[in-house]
C-alpha positions as CSV (number, residue, x, y, z in Angstrom):
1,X,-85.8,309.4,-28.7
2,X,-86.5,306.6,-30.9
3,X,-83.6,305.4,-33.6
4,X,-84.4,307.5,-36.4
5,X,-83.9,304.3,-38.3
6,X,-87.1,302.7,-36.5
7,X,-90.1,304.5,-38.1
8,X,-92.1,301.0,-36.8
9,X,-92.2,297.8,-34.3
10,X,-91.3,295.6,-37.1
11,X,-88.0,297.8,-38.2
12,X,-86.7,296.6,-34.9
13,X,-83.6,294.6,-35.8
14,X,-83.2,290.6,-34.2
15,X,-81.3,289.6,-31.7
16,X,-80.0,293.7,-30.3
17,X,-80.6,295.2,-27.6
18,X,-82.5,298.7,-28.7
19,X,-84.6,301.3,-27.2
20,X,-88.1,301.6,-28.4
21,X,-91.3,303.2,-27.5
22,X,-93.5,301.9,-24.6
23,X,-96.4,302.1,-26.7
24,X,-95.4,299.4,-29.5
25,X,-95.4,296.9,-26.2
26,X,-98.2,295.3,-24.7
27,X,-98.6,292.6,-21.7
28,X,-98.3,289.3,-21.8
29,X,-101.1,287.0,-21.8
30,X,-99.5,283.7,-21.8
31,X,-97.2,284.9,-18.6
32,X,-96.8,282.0,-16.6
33,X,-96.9,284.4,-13.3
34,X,-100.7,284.7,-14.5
35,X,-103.4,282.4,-12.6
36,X,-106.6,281.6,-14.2
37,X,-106.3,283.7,-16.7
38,X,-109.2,283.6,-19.8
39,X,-109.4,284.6,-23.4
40,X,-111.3,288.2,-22.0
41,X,-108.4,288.6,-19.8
42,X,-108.0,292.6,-19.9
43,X,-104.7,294.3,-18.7
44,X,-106.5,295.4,-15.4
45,X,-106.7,291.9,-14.4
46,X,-103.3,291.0,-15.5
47,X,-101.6,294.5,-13.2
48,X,-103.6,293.6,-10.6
49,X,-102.7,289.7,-10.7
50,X,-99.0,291.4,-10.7
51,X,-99.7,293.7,-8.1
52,X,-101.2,290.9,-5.3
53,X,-97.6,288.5,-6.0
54,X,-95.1,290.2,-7.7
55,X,-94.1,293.0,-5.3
56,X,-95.3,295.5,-7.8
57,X,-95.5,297.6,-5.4
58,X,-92.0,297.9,-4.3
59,X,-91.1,298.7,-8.2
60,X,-93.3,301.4,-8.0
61,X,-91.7,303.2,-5.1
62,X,-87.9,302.5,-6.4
63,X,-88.6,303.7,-9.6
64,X,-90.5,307.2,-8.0
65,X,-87.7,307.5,-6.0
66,X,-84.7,306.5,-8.2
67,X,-86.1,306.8,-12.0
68,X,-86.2,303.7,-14.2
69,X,-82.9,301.6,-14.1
70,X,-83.2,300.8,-18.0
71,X,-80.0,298.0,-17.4
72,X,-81.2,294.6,-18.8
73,X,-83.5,294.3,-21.5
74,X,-87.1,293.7,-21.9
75,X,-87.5,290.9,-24.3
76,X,-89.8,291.1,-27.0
77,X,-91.2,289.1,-30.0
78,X,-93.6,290.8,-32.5
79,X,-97.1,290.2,-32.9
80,X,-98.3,290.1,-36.6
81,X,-101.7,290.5,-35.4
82,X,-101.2,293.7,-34.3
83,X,-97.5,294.8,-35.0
84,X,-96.9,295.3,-31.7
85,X,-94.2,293.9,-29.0
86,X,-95.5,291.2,-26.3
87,X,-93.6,291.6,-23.4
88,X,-92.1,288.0,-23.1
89,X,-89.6,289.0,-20.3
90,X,-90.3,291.9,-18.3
91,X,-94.0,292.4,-17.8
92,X,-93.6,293.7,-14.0
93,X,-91.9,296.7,-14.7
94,X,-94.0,296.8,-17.9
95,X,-97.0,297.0,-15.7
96,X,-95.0,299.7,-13.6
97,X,-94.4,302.1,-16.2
98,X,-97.7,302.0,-17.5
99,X,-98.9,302.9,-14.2
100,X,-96.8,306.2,-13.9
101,X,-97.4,306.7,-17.3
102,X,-101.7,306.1,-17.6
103,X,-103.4,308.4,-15.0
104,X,-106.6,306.7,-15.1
105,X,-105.0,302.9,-15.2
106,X,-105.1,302.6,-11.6
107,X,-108.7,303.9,-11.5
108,X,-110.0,301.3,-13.9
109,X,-108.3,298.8,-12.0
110,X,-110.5,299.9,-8.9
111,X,-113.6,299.6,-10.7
112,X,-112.9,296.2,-12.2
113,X,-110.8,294.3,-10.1
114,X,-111.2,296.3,-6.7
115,X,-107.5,296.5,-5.9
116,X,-106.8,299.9,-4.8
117,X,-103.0,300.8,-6.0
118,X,-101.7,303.8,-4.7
119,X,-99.1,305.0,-7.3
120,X,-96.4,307.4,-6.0
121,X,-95.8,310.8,-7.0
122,X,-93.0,311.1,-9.7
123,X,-90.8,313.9,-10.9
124,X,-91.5,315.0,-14.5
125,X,-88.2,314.1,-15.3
126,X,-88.2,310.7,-14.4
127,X,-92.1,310.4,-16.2
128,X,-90.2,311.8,-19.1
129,X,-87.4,309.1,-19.4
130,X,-90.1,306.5,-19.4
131,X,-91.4,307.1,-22.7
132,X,-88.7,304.5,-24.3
133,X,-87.2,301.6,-23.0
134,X,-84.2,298.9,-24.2
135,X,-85.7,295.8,-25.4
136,X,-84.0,292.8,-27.3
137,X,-86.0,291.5,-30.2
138,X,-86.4,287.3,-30.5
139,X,-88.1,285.7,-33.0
140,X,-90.7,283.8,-31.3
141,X,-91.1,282.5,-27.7
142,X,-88.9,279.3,-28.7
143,X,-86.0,281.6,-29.1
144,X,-86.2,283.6,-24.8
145,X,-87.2,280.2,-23.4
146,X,-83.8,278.8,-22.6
147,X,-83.1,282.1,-20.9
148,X,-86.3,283.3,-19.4
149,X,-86.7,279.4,-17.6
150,X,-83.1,279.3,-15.7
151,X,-83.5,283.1,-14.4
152,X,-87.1,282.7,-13.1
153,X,-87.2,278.9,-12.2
154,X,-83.0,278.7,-10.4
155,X,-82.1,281.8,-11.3
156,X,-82.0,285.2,-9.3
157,X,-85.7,286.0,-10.2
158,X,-86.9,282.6,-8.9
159,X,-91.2,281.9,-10.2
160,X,-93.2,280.5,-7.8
161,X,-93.8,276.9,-8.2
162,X,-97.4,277.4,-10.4
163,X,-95.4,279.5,-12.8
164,X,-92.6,277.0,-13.5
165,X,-95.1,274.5,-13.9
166,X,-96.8,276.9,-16.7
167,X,-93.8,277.3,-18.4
168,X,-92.2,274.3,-18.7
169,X,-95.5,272.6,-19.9
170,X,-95.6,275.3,-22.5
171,X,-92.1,274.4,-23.6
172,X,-92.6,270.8,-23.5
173,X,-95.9,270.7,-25.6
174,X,-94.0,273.3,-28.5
175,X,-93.0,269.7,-29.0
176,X,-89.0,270.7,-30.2
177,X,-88.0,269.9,-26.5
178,X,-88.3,266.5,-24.0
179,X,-88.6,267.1,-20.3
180,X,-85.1,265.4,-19.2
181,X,-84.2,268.6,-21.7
182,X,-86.2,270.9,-20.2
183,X,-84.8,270.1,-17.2
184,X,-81.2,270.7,-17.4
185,X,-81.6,273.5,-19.4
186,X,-83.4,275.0,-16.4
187,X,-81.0,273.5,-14.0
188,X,-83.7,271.5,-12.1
189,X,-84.2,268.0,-10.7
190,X,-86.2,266.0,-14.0
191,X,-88.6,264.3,-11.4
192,X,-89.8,267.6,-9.9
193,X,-90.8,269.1,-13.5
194,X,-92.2,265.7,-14.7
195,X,-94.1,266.1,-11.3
196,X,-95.1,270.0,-12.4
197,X,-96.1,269.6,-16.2
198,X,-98.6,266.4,-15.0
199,X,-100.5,268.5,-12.3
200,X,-100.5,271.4,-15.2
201,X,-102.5,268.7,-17.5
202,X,-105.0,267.4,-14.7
203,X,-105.6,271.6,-13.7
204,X,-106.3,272.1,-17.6
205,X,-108.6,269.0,-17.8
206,X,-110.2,270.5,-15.3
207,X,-110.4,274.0,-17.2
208,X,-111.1,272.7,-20.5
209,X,-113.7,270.4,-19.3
210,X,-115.6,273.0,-17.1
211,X,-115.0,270.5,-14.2
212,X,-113.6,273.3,-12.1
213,X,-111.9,277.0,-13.0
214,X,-109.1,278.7,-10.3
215,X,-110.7,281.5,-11.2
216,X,-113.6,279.7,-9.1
217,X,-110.8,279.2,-6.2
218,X,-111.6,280.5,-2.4
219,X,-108.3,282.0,-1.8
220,X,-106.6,284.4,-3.6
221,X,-103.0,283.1,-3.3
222,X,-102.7,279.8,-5.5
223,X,-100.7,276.9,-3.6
224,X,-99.7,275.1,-6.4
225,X,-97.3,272.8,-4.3
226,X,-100.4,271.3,-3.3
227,X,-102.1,269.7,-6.3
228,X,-98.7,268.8,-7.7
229,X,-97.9,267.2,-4.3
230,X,-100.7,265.3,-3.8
231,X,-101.0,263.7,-7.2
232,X,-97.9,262.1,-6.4
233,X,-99.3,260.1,-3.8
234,X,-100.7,257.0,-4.2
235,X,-103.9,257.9,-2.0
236,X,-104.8,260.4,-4.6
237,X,-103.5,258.0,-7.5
238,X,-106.0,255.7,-6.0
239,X,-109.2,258.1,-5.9
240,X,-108.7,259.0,-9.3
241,X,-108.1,256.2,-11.1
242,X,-104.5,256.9,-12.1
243,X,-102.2,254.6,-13.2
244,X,-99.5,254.0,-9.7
245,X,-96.3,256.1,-10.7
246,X,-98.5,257.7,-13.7
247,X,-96.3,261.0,-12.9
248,X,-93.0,259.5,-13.7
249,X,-93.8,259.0,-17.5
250,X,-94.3,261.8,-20.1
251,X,-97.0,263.9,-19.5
252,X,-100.0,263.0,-21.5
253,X,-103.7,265.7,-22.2
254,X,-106.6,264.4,-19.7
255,X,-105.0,262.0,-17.4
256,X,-108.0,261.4,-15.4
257,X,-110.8,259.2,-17.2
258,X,-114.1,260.9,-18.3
259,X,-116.1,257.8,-15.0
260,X,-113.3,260.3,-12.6
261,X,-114.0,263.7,-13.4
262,X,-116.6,264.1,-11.2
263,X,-113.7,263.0,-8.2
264,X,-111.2,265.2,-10.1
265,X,-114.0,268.2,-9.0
266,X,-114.4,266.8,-5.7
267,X,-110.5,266.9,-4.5
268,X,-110.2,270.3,-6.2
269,X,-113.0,271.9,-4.8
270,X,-111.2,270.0,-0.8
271,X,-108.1,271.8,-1.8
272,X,-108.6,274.7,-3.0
273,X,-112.7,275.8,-2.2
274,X,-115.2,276.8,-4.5
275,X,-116.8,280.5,-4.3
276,X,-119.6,279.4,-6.5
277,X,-120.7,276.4,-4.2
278,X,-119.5,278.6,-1.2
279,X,-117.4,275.9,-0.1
280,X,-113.9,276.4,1.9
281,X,-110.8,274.4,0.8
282,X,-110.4,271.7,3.8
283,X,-107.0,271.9,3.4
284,X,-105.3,274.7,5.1
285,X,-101.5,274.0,4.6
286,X,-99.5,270.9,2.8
287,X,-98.0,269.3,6.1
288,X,-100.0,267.2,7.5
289,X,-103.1,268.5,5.9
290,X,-102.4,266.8,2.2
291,X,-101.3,263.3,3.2
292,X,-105.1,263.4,5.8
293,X,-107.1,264.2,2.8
294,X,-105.7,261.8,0.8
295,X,-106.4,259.0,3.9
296,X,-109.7,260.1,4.0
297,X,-110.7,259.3,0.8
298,X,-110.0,256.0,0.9
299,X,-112.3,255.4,3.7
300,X,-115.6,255.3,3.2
301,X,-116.5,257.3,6.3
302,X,-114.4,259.5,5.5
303,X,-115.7,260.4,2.1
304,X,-119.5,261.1,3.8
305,X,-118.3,263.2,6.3
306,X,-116.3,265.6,3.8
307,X,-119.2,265.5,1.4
308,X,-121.7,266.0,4.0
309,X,-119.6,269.2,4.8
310,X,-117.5,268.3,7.7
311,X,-113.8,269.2,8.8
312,X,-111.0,267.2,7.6
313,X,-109.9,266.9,11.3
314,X,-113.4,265.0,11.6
315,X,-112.7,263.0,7.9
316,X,-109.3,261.9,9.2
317,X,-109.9,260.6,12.6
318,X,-113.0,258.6,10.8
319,X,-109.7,256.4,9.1
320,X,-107.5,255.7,12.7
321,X,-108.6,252.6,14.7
322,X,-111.0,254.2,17.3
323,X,-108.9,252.4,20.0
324,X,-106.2,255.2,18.6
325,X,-108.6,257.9,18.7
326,X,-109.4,257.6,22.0
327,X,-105.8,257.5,23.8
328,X,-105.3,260.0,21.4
329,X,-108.2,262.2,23.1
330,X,-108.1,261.4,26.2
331,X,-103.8,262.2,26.6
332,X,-105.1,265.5,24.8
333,X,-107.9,266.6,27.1
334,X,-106.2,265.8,30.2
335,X,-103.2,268.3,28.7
336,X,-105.9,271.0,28.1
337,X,-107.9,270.2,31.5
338,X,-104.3,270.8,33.3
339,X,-103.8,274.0,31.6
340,X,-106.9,275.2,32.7
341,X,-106.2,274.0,36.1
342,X,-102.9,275.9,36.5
343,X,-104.9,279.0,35.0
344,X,-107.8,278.9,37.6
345,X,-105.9,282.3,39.3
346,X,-108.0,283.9,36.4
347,X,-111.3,282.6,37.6
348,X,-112.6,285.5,40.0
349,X,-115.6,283.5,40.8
350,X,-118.1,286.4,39.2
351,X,-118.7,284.3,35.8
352,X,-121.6,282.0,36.1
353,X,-121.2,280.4,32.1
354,X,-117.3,279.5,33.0
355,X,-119.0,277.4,35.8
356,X,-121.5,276.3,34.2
357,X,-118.9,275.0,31.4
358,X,-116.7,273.5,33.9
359,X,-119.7,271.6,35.3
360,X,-119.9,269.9,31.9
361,X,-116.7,269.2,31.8
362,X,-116.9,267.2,34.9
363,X,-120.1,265.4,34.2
364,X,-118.8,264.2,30.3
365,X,-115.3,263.2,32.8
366,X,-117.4,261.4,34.9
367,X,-119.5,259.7,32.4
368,X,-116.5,258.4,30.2
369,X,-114.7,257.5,33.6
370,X,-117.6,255.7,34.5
371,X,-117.9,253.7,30.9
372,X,-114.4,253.0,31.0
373,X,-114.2,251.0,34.7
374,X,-117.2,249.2,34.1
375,X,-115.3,247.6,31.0
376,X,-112.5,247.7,32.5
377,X,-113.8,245.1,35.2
378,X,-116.1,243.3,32.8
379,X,-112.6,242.7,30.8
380,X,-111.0,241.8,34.1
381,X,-113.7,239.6,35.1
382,X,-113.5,237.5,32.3
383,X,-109.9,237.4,31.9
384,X,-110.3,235.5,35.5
385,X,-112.6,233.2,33.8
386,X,-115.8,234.9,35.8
């Protein structure tokens, strides 16, 4: 039961550790694990963001099987708007409890956010002991940040790389902390935050000036790494009109001028897709994909054949010398061709389409062979002065 002492939320003493009741707490909207999030973000959307990364799942079976383990804390700071707890530490097993606890949660979260959870069946007496939970009372989000940023960003409970980014930018613009602080009080290296908190301010340019939304995003997992990668090259530094090294100094709001917004959209859309143009992201993992894309838009054909809609394979190759491209080719068809050769066991002669195809194959050979000895011997010839 609830400390006799605590008829409300607000009678919850600073700085102690105290068991209250799950319903003076609600979820945290400002949780850095949260992607795209909005101001009609509901709490379905927030589980169910939870659910998909956070291995909410795997709470949910150790807590059917071995009841809650109430040992550290949830950490809480009151809302005045309506006396009630935010969850500033702890929203996953917050998310878990409600699940066991609301029948009809994980039904709601069907209908709006068409995630099916399947929440486990649970003993009465474990449903019971999750009606209160310890919680230790801060002030404001100033007071958890010191503690909340080394367990999640080097700590045990390590935040992916889009969360980090989310809370350290948050921390930085309170305006009571620099980033070289930031930094050691989270134990990481000062360039790779600087790095973080810049690609946080481009991504809410792009927000705040409806240039492009990650809710909008193809994909459902968020690479992060990415963005904050390539901003730091000078390719995309180049395309966007940003200042060379602009990530080493402080962050400042809209880094991208108002005459680049319209490329800010373009390389975000090439990253990450668009599901209201129904466009897929180009890029399809950071190595080598990130450092191509930023080649190929510094190249004028380049840029027409990913607007036009073609592959970044196709955008890339557009930037190599085409005396490149074609040793390049022709070492990499003659691999394939010899694969298929030593695989010809497999051909029972029945398949008129493989022949067909292999026909074609031998007439493009021929042709290219063909091309290539007749310059081959006009070069020749007038090497011998002919």
């Amino acid at each position: 039961m609830t400390n006799n002492t605590i008829q409300k939320p607000a009678d919850t003493p600073l700085g102690d550790t105290t068991r209250i009741s799950v319903d003076w707490l609600k979820l945290d909207r400002e949780n850095p694990r949260l992607v795209g999030i909005g101001a009609r973000t509901t709490d379905e959307s927030i589980i169910a963001q939870l659910f998909r990364g956070e291995e909410l799942g795997e709470l949910l079976q150790s807590i059917s099987a071995n009841g809650y383990l109430d040992i550290e804390p949830l950490i809480v700071c009151l809302d005045p708007a309506d006396q009630k707890f935010t969850v500033l530490e702890g929203n996953r097993r917050l998310a878990a409890i409600r699940l066991f606890r609301e029948p009809t949660l994980a039904d709601a979260i069907f209908r709006h956010e068409r995630l099916k959870i399947s929440v486990p069946e649970i003993d009465e007496n474990i449903k019971s002991s999750l009606e209160e939970v310890s919680v230790y009372r801060v002030q404001d989000r100033e007071d958890a940040r010191s503690f909340i940023g080394f367990k999640h960003i080097n700590g045990a409970a390590k935040w992916e790389s889009y969360a980090k980014a989310k809370f350290a930018a948050e921390w930085y613009k309170s305006g009571t902390v620099s980033l070289e602080d930031i930094s050691e009080k989270i134990g990481d290296r000062h360039d790779t935050i600087k790095r973080m908190v810049a690609a946080i301010y481009v991504l809410e340019q792009a927000e705040r000036r409806g240039i492009f939304s990650l809710a909008d995003r193809k994909s459902t997992k968020f690479n992060f790494s990415h963005l904050y990668t390539a901003l730091s090259r000078s390719t995309y530094m180049s395309y966007l009109g940003l200042e060379t090294a602009w990530s080493r100094y402080n962050p400042q709001p809209n880094p991208v001028s108002v005459e680049k917004e319209d490329k800010l959209r373009e390389v975000l859309v090439w990253i990450y897709g668009s599901k209201e143009d129904d466009r897929e992201p180009v890029v399809q993992s950071q190595n080598p994909d990130i450092k191509n894309l930023g080649e190929a838009l510094n190249s004028a054909e380049g840029l027409h054949i990913l607007r036009a809609g073609g592959t970044l394979a196709e955008a890339h190759a557009s930037t190599r010398p085409v005396d490149e491209t074609l040793s390049a080719s022709l070492i990499r068809a003659r691999s394939v061709l010899r694969e298929a050769a030593n695989s010809l066991r497999g051909y029972d002669g029945r398949d008129q389409s493989l022949l067909n195809i292999a026909a074609d194959v031998s007439e493009t050979a021929q042709v290219i062979y063909d091309r290539m000895k007749k310059k081959f011997r006009d070069a020749a010839g007038d090497d011998r002065g002919e």
